[in-house]
C-alpha positions as CSV (number, residue, x, y, z in Angstrom):
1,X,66.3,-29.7,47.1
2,X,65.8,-32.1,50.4
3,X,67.1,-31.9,52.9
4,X,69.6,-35.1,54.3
5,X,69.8,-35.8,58.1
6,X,72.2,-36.8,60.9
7,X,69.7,-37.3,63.2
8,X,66.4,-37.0,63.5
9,X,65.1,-37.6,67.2
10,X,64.0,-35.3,70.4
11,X,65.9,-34.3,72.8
12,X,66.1,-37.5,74.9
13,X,66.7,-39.7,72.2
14,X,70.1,-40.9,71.3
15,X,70.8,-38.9,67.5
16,X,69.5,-35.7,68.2
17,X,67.8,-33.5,65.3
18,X,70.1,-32.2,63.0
19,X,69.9,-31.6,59.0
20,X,71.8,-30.2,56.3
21,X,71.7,-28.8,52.5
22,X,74.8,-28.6,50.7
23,X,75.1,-25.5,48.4
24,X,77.5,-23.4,46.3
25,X,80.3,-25.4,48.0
26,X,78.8,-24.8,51.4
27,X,77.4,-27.0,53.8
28,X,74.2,-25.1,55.5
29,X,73.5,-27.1,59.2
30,X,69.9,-26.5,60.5
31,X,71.0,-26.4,64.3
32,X,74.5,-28.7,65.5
33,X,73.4,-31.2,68.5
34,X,76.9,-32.5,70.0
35,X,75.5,-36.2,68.7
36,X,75.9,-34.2,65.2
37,X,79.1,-33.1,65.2
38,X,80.3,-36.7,67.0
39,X,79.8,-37.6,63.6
40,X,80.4,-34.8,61.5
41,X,84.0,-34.5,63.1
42,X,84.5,-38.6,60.4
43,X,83.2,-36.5,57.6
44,X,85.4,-34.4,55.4
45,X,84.4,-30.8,56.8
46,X,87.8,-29.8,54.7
47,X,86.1,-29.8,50.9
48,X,83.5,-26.7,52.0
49,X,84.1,-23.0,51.0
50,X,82.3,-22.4,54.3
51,X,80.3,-24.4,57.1
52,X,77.2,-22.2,58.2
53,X,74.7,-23.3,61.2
54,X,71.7,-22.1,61.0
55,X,70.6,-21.7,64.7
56,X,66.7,-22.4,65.7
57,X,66.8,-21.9,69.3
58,X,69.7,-22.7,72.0
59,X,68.2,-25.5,73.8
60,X,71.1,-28.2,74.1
61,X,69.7,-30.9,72.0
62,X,69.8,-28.2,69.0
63,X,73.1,-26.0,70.1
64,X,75.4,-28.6,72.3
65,X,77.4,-29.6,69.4
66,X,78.6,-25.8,67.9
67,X,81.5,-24.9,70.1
68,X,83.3,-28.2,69.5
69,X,83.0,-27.5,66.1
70,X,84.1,-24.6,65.8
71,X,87.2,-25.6,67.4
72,X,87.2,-28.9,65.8
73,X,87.3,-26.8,62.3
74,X,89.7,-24.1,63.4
75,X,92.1,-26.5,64.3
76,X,91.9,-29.5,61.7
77,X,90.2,-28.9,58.7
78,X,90.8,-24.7,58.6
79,X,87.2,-25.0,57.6
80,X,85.2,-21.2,58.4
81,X,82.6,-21.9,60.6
82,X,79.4,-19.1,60.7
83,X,76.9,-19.0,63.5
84,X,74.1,-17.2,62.0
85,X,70.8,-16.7,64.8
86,X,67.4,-16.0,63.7
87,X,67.0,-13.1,65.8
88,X,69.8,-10.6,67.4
89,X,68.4,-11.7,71.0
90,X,69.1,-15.1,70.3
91,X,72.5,-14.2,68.6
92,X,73.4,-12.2,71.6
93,X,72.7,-15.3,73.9
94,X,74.7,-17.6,71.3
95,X,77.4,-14.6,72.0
96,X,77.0,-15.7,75.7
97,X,77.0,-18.9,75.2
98,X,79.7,-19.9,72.6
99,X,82.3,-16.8,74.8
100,X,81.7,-18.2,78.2
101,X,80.4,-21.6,78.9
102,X,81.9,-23.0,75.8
103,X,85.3,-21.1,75.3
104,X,85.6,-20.0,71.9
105,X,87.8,-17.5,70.8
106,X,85.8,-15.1,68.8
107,X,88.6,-15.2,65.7
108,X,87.7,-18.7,65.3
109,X,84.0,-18.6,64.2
110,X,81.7,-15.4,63.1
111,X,78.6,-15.0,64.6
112,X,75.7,-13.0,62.5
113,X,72.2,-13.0,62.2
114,X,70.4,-14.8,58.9
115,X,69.2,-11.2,57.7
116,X,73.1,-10.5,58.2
117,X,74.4,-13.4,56.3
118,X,75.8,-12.9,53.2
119,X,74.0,-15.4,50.9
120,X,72.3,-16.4,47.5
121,X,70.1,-18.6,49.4
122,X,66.7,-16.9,50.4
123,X,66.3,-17.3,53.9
124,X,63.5,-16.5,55.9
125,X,63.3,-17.2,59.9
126,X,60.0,-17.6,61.2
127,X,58.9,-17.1,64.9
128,X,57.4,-19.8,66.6
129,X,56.1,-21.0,70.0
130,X,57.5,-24.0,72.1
131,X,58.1,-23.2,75.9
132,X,57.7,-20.5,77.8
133,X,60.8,-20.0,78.7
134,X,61.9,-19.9,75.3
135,X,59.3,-17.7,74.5
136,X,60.3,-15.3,71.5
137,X,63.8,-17.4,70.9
138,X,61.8,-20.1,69.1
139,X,62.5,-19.7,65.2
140,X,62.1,-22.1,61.8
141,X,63.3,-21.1,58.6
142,X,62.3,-21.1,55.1
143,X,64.7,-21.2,52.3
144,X,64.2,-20.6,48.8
145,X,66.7,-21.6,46.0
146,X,66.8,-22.9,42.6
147,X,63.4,-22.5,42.1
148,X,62.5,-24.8,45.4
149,X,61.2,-24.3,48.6
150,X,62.4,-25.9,52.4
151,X,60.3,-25.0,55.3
152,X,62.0,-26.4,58.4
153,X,59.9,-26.0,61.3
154,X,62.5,-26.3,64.4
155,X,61.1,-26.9,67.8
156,X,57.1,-25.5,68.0
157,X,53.9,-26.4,68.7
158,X,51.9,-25.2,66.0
159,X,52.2,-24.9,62.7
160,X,50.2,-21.8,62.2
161,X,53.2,-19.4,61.5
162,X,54.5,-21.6,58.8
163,X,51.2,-21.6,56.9
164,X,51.7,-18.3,54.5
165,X,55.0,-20.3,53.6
166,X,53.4,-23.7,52.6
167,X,52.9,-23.7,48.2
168,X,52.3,-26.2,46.6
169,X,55.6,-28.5,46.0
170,X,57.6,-27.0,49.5
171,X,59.5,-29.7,51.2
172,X,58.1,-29.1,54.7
173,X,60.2,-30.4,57.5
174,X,58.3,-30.7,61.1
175,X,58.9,-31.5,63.9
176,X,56.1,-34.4,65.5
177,X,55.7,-36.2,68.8
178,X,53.9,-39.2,70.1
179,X,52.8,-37.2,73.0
180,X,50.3,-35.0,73.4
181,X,52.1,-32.0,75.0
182,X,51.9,-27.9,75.3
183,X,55.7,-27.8,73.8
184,X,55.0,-29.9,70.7
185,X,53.0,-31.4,67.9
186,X,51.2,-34.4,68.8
187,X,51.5,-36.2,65.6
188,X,47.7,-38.1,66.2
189,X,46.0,-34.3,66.5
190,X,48.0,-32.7,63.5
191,X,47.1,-36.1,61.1
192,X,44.3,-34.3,59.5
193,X,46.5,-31.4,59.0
194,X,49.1,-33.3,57.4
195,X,46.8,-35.4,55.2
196,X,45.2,-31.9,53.6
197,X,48.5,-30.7,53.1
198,X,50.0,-33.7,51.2
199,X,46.6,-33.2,49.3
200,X,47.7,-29.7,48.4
201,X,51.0,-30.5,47.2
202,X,53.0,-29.8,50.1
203,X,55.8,-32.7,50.5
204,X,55.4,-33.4,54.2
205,X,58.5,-35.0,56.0
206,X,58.9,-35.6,59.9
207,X,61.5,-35.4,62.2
208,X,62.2,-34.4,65.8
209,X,60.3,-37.9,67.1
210,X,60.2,-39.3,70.0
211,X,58.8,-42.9,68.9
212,X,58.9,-42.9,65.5
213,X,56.8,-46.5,65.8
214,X,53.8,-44.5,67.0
215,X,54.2,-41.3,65.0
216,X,54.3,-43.9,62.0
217,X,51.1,-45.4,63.0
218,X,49.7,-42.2,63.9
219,X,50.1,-40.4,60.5
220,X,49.5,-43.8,58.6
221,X,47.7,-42.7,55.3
222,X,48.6,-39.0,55.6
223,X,50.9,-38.9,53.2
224,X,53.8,-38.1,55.6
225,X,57.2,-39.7,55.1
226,X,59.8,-39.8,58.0
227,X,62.9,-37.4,57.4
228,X,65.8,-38.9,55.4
229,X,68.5,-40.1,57.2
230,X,71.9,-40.1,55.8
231,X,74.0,-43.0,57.4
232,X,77.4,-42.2,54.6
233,X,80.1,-41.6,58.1
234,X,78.9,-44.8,59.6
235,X,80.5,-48.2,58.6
236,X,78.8,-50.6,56.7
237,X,79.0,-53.2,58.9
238,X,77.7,-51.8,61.4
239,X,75.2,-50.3,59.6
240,X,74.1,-54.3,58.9
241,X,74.9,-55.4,62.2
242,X,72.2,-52.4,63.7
243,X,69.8,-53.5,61.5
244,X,69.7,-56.7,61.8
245,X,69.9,-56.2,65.6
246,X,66.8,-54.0,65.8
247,X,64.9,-56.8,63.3
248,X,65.7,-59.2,66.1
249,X,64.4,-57.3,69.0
250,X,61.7,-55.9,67.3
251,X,60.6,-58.9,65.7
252,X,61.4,-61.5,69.0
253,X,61.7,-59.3,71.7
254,X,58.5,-57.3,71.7
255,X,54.6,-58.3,72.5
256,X,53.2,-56.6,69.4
257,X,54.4,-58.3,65.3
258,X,54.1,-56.0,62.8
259,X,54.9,-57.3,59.8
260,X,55.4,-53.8,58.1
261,X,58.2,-53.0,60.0
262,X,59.8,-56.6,59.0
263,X,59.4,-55.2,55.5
264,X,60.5,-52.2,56.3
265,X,64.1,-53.6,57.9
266,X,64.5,-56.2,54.8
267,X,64.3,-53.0,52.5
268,X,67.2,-51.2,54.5
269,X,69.5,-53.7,54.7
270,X,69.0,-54.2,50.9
271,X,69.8,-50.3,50.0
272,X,72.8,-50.4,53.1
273,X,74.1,-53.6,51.5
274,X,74.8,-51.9,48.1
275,X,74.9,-48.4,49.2
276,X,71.5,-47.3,47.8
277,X,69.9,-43.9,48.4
278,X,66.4,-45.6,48.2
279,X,65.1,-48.7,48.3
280,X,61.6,-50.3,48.4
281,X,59.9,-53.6,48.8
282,X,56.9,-54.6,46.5
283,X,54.0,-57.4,46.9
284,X,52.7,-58.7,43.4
285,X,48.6,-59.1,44.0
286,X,48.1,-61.6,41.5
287,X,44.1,-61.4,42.1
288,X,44.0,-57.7,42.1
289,X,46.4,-57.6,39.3
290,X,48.3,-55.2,41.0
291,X,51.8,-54.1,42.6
292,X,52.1,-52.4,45.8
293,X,54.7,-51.6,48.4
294,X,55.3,-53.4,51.4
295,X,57.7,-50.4,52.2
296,X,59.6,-47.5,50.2
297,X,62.0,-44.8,51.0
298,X,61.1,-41.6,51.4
299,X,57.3,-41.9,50.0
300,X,53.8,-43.5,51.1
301,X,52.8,-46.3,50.2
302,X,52.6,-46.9,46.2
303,X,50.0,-49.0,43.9
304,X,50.6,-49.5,40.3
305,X,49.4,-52.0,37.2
306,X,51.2,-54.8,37.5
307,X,52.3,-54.6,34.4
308,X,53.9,-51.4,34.0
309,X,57.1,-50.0,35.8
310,X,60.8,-51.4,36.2
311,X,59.1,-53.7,39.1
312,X,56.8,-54.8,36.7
313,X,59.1,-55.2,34.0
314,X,61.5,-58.0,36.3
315,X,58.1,-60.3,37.3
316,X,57.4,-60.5,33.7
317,X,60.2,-61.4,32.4
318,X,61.4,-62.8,35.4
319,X,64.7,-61.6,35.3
320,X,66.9,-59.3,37.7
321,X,66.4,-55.8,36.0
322,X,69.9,-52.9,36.2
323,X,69.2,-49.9,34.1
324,X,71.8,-46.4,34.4
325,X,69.2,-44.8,32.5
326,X,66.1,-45.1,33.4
327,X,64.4,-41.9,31.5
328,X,64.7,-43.6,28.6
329,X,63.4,-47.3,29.6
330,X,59.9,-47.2,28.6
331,X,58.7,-49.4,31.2
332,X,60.2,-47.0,34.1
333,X,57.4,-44.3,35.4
334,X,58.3,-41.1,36.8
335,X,55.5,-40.4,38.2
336,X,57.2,-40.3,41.7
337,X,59.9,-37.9,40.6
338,X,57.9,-35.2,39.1
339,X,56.0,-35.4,41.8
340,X,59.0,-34.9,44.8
341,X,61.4,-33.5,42.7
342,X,63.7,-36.7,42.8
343,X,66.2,-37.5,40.3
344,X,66.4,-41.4,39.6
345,X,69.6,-42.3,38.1
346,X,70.4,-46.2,38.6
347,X,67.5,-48.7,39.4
348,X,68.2,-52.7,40.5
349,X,65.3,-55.0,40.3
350,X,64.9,-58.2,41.7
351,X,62.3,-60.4,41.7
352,X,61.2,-62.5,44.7
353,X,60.2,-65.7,44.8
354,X,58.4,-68.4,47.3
355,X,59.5,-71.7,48.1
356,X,57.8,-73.4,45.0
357,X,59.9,-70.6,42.9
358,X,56.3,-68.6,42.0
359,X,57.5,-65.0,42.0
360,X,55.7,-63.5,44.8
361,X,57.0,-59.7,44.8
362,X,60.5,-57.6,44.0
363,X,63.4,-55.7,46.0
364,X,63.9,-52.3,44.5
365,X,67.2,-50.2,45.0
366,X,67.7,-46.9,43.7
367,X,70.4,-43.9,43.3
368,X,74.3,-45.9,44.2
369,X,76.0,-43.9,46.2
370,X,79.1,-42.8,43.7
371,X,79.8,-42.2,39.9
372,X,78.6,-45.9,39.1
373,X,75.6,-47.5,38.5
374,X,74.5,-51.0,39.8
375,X,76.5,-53.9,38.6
376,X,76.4,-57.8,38.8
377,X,78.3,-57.7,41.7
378,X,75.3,-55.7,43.5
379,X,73.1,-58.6,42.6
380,X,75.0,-61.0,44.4
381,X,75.4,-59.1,47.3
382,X,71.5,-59.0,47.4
383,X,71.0,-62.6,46.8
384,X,70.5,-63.7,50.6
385,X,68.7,-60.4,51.4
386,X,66.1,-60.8,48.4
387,X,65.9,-64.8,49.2
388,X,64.8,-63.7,52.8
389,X,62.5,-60.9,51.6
390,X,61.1,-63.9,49.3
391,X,60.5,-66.1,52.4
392,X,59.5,-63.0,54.4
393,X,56.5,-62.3,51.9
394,X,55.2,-65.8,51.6
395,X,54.7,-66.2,55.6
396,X,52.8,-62.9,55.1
397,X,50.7,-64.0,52.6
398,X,50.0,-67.2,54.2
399,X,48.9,-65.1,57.5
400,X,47.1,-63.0,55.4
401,X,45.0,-66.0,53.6
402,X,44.0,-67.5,57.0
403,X,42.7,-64.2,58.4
404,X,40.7,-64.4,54.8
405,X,37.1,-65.7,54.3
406,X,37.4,-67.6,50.9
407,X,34.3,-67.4,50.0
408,X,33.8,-63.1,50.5
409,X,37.3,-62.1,50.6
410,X,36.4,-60.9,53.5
411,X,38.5,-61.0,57.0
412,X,37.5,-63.7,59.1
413,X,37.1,-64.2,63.3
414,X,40.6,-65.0,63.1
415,X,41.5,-61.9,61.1
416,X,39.4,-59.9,63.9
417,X,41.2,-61.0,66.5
418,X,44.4,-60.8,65.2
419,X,43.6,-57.1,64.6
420,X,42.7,-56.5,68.1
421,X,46.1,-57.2,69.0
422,X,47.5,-55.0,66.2
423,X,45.8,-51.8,65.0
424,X,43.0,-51.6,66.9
425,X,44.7,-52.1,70.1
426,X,44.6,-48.5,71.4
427,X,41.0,-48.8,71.3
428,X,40.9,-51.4,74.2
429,X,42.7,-48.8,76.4
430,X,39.9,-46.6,78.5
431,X,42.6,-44.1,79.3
432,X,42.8,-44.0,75.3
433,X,40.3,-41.5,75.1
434,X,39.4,-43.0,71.6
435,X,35.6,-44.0,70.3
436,X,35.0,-46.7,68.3
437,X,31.4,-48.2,67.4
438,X,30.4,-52.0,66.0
439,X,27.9,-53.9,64.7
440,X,26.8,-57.5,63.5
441,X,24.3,-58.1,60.9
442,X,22.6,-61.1,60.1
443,X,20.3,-62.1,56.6
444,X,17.5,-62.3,57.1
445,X,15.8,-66.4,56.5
446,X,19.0,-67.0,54.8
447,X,18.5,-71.0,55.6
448,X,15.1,-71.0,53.0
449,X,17.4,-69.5,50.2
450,X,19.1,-72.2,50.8
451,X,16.2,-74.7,50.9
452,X,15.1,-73.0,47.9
453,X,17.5,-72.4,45.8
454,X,20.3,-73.9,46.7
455,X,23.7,-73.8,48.1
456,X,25.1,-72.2,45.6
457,X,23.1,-69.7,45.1
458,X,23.1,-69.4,48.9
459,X,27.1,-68.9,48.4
460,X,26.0,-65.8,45.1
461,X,24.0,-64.1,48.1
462,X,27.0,-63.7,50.9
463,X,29.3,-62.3,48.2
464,X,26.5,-60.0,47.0
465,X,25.9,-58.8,50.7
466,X,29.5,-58.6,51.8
467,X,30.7,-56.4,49.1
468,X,27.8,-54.3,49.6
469,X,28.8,-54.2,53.5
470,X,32.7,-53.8,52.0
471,X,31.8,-51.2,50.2
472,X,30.9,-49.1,52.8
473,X,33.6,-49.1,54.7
474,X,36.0,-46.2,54.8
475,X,39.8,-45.8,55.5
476,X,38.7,-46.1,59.3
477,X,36.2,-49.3,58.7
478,X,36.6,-52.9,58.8
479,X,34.5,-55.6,58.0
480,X,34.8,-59.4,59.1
481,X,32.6,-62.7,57.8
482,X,31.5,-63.8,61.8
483,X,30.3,-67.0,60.3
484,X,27.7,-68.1,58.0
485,X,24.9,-65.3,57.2
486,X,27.1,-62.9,59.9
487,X,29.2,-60.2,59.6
488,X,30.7,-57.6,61.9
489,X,32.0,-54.0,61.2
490,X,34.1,-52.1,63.7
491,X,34.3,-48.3,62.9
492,X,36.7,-46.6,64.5
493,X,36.6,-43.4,65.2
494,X,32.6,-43.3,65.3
495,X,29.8,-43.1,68.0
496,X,27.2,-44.7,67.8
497,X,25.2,-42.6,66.0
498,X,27.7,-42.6,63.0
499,X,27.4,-46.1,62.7
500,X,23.2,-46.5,63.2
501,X,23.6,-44.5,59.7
502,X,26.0,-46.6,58.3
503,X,23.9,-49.8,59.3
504,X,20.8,-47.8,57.2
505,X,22.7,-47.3,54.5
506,X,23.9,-50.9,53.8
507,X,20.0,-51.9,54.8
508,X,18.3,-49.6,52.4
509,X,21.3,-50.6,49.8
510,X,20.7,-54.1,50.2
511,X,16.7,-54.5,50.5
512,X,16.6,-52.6,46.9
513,X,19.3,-54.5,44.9
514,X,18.0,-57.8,42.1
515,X,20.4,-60.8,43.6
516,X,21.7,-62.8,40.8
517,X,22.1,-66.1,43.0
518,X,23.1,-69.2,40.6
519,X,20.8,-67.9,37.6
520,X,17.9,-66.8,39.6
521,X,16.9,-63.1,40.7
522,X,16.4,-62.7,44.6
523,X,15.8,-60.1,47.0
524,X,17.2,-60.5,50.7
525,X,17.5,-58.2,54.0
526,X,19.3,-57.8,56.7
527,X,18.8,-57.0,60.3
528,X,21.4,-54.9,62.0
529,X,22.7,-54.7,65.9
530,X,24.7,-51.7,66.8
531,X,26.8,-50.5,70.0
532,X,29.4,-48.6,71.4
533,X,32.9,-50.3,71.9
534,X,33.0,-50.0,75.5
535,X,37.0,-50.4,75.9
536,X,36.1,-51.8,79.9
537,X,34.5,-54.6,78.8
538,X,36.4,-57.8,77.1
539,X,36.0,-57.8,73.2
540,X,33.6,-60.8,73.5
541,X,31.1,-59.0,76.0
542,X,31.1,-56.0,73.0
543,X,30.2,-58.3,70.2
544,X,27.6,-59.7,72.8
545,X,25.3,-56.6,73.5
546,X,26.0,-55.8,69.5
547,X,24.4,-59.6,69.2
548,X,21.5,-58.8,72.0
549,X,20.6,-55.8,69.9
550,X,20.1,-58.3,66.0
551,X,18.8,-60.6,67.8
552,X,16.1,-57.6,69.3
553,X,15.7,-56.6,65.5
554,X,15.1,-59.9,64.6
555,X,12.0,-60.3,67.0
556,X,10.9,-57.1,66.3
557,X,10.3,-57.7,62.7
558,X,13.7,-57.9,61.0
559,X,14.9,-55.9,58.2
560,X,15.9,-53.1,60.3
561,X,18.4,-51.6,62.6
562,X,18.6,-51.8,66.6
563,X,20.9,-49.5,69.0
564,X,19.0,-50.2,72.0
565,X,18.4,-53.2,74.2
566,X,15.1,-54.8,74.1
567,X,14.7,-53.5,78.0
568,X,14.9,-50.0,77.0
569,X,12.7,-50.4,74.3
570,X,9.7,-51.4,76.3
């Protein structure tokens, strides 16, 4: 039971926030913005027993679009239109509202309270808090049917009354900003909320955003998905003219690349080319052995076997894959829709290839909008889109394998760089307010392994220590090869002390592990230097006090770990 939506921005974007749930013949409108009903006025409003708008509060961006349609239903469709308010002070300034600023004859609509309305859906509103002067007119609801749950937050700026409500399996729909405000939910201090409640089994959607860029890149890894949006009233044409519009800017136009959002573009105008409900876009890890998505409707990201799944199915036998029924293809896991409650009933496959015609990845679409399933024709329509996805994926895998030591697997100075002027950009803002701690670490006589045993076992003893630096890193972490014996880890999110312990633990961890370097069994040790990113000096000035401090470790005996320049030591 999700919820679809019209529109799913604040109040100074251009679609305002506005969702709906269609039931018992009844369409059920959480709030009517006057963008909504601009484009609920194309739909046909004429085929419900009854439209009912669930009010949240009556701030314009949530009530501007009611009185035109009541009138607009009165008049065309003869569609009833209910008002229902989540509190009889809110329905008496709806009363107010609706009477005398908007003109709406009180035969035309009926106006009642949620307790009031007559219903088999359980609904609950729940008080919130967002301004002041809104101050007990604030509400979200919960609704309860058919064994699911929907808890729609509204406009707040906490979600503390909404936690008694939150079971494991409720679609919860919040509201998030990129801001950090008193009147809403700044989507970088709730991430932590978010992640433990995707961990408990809460399906966590967003809507209400101001920049849905940043919230994405905010809640990255939380689980969170962005609301739905249903685009059915809009022509197709524009639909690919919009996209491909906002590919170009976003991709041309702007400072900052991010190749996700590429992905995520190609995989829209797939689905809006063939009318899909979801679509997604996968990467085939040949070394890894696994497939993973690039970018997928309506869930996080997703990491499979390479060989199992529909996606799996088409790279192996390298043909396009339509199924109707996918329950009963053995190579199709469900895992997704028990999990969200989503009903897969059509699946198109097609695999990707690069310019040598080496399949590289696939385009998924799933759920045609209609009675039918996918057909030939479908395929056709997506050969140019999949053909560009192909293309799309191979310049991404070729940026990826320069910012990639060969040797380690590690990132190189390249990679490091390039990663400064992506996701670890905030971090070189001082107004940021963001902590982030490095070091560099060095082998210790590295060049008499090499005398001794050889380069290759030289080459055995970098992979050896690298993965052991690797495999300290968390979500927050990454590690680069500097070059030869050096590597650098950049923590975000850490002081200094955090990463002085983090250093120890990769010493200790490496100074008591056998080396098997080209047949022979070595010990080695590192020496560590370790500062604070100081976001008001350049990046190289950083990694220079870092290098100060292992090269103070180095003098002082190696084999151990320095946070303090040699100055300050004496």
């Amino acid at each position: 039971m999700m919820l679809r939506f019209i529109g799913r921005g604040s109040a100074f974007t251009d679609e305002h926030n506005c969702a709906y749930l269609e039931h018992g013949g009844d369409l059920y409108l959480f709030d009517c913005p006057m963008s909504a009903f601009t484009r609920l006025k194309k739909r046909d409003l004429g085929k419900y027993g009854r439209i009912i708008v669930l009010v949240t509060h009556t701030h314009g961006d949530h009530s501007g679009g009611i009185g035109m349609l009541i009138d607009y239903c009165f008049f065309v469709p003869k569609t009833p239109v209910i008002v229902a308010a989540p509190s009889e002070q809110v329905r008496e300034d709806l009363a107010y509202f609706l009477g005398n600023i908007e003109g709406c004859n009180d035969t035309w609509y009926e106006l009642t309270t949620v307790e009031s309305l007559n219903t088999d859906l359980g609904i609950t509103a729940i008080p919130t808090t967002h301004t002041a002067e809104l101050q007990g007119k604030c509400f979200g609801y919960c609704v309860d049917a058919d064994g699911k749950r929907i808890v729609y937050t509204g406009d707040t700026n906490t979600l503390d009354p909404f936690e008694g409500y939150l079971l494991p399996g409720t679609f919860l729909y919040t509201e998030v900003s990129a801001y950090d405000t008193k009147v809403h939910i700044s989507a970088r201090a709730i991430a932590g909320k978010l992640r433990s409640l995707g961990e408990k089994g809460v399906l966590v959607h967003l809507m209400h955003m101001d920049d849905e860029a940043a919230i994405e890149a905010a809640t990255e890894g939380t689980g969170a998905v962005k609301a739905p949006l249903d685009t059915t009233d809009i022509p197709e044409a524009e639909k690919i003219f919009s996209i491909t519009d906002s590919l170009y800017r976003d991709m041309c136009m702007t400072e900052q690349r991010d190749h996700a959002k590429l992905f995520a573009y190609l995989t829209d105008l797939g689905k809006t080319i063939v009318g899909a409900d979801r679509g997604s876009f996968w990467k085939w890890d040949r070394r890894r052995k696994e497939l993973w998505t690039m970018s997928a409707t309506g869930v996080d990201r997703i990491s499979i076997p390479d060989d199992s799944g529909l996606v799996g199915k088409a790279l192996r036998t390298k043909k396009v894959v339509i199924t109707d029924d996918p329950y009963s293809d053995p190579d199709f896991n469900p895992e997704v829709d028990r999990k969200t409650g989503y009903v897969t009933r059509s699946v198109l496959v097609l695999p990707v290839a690069d310019i040598n015609g080496n399949f590289t990845g696939a385009l998924q679409l799933i759920n045609k909008a209609g009675d039918k399933g996918f057909d030939g024709e479908d395929e056709r329509k997506l050969s140019l889109a999949a053909l560009i996805c192909g293309i799309a994926l191979e310049s991404e895998t070729f940026l990826e394998e320069s910012h990639r030591d060969k040797l380690t697997g590690l990132r190189n100075r390249m990679g490091f760089y390039y990663d400064f002027g992506g996701r670890l950009r905030d971090y070189l803002d001082p107004d940021s307010g963001k902590k982030m701690s490095i070091f560099i670490c060095d082998i210790d006589k590295f060049k008499r392994v090499n005398d001794t045993y050889g380069h290759n076992a030289g080459d055995d003893v970098l992979a050896f220590a690298s993965g052991i630096i690797a495999s300290s890193c968390t979500k927050n972490d990454s590690v680069y090869r500097w070059g030869g014996e050096e590597f650098v880890m950049v923590l975000r999110d850490t002081d200094l002390g955090g990463a002085v312990e983090r250093a120890e633990q990769v010493r200790v961890k490496l100074m008591g592990s056998d080396i098997d370097a080209d047949g022979n069994t070595i010990r080695c040790t590192m020496s560590f230097g370790v500062a604070s990113f100081d976001p008001r000096r350049t990046i190289e000035e950083n990694i220079s006090v870092a290098d100060g401090r292992l090269y103070t470790a180095k003098e002082t005996g190696r084999n151990r770990v320095c946070s303090e320049d040699q100055s300050s030591m004496v």
